[in-house]
N, C-alpha and C positions, 0 to 999 in steps of 0.2 A: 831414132827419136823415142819408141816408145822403151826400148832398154836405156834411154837415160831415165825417163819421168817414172820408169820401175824403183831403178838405182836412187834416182831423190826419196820418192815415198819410202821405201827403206830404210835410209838413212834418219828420213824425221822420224819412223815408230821406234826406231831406234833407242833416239834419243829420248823421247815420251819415255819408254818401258826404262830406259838408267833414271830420268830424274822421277818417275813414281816409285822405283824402289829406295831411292834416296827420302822419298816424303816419308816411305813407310815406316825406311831403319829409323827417321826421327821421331816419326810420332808413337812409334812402339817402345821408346828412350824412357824409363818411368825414373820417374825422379821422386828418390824416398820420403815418407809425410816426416816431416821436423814433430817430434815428441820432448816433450820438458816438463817439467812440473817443479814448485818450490813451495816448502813450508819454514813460516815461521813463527817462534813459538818464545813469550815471553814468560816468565818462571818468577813470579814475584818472593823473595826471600822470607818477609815479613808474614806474608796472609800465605804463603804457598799457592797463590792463585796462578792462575794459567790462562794465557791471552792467546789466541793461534789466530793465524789467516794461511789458507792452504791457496795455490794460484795454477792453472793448468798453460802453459804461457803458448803465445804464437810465436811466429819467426819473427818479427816483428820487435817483439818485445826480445830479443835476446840478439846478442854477437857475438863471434869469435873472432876476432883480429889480429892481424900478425905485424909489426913494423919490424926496422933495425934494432930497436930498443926490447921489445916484448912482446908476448903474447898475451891477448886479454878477453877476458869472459865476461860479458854481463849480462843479469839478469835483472829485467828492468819491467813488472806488469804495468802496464793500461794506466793510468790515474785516469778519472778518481778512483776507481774503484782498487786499483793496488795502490797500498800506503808504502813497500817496502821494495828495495832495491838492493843489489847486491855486487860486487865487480871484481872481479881476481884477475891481478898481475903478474907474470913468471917474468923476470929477462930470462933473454934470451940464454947468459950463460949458464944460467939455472935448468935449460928445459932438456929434457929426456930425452933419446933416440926415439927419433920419430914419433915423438909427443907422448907416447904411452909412457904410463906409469904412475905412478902417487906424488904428489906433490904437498908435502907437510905447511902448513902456512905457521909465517914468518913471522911472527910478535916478541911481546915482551916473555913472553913463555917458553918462548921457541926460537929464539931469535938464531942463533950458530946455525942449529939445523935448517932452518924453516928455507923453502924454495919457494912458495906463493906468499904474495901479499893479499891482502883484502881491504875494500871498504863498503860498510853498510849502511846507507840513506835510510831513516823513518822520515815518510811525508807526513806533516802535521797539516797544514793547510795548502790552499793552491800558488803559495811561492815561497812556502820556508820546509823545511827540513833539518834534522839532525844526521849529524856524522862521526860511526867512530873507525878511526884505524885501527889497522892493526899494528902500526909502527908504535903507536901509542896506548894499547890495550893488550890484557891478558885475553887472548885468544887461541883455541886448542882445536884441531881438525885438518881439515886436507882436503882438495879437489885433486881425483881421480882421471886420468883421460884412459877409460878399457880399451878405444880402439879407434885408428884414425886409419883414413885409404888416402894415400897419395894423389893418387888417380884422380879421385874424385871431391879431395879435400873436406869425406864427409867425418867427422868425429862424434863420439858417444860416449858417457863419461857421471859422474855421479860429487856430490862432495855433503859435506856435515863439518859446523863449525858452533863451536859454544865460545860466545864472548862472557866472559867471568864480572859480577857484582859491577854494576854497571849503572847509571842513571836512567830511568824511564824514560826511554826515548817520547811517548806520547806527554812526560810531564813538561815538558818545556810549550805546550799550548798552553798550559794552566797558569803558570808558575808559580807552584805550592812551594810554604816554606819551606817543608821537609821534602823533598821529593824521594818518591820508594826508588827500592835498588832492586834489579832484577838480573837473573840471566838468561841470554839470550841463545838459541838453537837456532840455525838454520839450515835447513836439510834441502836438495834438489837433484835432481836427475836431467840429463838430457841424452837426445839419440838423435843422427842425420843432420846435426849442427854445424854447415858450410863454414870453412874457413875464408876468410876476404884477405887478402892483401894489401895492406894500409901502406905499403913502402911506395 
């Protein structure tokens, strides 16, 4: 009798000492901080004036998605206080061995070459906005992806795009007779941005 009640209490510290090292290999699992940041910067033709909004963004405010059709990035601050949005499209037939690589964006400038598309939202108030393609605008630049892990579906990657003599996105609250012509820069970075599976 007491070589069974030996043999049970063995068995249970047993089992204790597997599942605390199971708690431990998970709680020592660190899961990398998501970094991103995004500038953009309006370039008035007329005055040479300069308008910028710099954004430090959360995970939150950004995605990477994957369906059948494409991969897609957006980068999207907080309103109110982010007026500006940003969103790139690859398909899929477009996209690079194992995501890495440049991807030149696809306009009226670039159009043969171009493998990303883009579209950039200015928030004017709290339910309107402006939008321009790049199917339909002279657009020059490229989102970058330096490095994606399988395993972990984390990717890091950087891009810069100048939309060419453009209409002031902020003048469509006003709406002046003449409205100035600007262009537009946008520049961002991100690191440890999870990939989702939308399929």
């Amino acid at each position: 009798m007491k070589k069974i009640i030996l043999s049970t209490w063995l068995l249970v510290i047993a089992f204790f000492s597997v599942s605390c090292d199971k708690q431990d290999d998970e709680s020592t699992t660190i899961v990398p901080k998501v970094e991103a940041s995004m500038e953009r910067s309006f370039h008035y033709l007329e005055s040479e004036e300069e308008e910028k909004a710099v954004y430090s963004l959360t995970l939150k405010e950004m995605q990477l998605l994957s369906d059948e059709h494409k991969l897609q990035i957006d980068f999207a601050p907080s309103r109110p206080a982010g007026n500006d949005a940003v969103v790139f499209s690859i398909k899929q037939a477009d996209l690079l061995n194992g995501y890495i690589g440049t991807y030149p964006i696809r306009s009226l400038s670039n159009n043969k070459k171009g493998r990303a598309d883009i579209t950039y939202y200015h928030y004017y108030n709290k339910t309107s906005k402006s939008a321009l393609f790049s199917s339909g605008n002279r657009m020059d630049g490229q989102i970058e992806i330096k490095a994606y892990n399988a395993t972990t579906g984390l990717a890091s990657g950087n891009f810069e795009v100048t939309i060419s003599n453009v209409t002031d996105p902020t003048s469509y609250e006003d709406n002046p007779i003449k409205p100035r012509k600007c262009n537009i820069t946008l520049k961002g970075s991100f690191k440890n941005l999870k990939l989702v599976d939308a399929h």
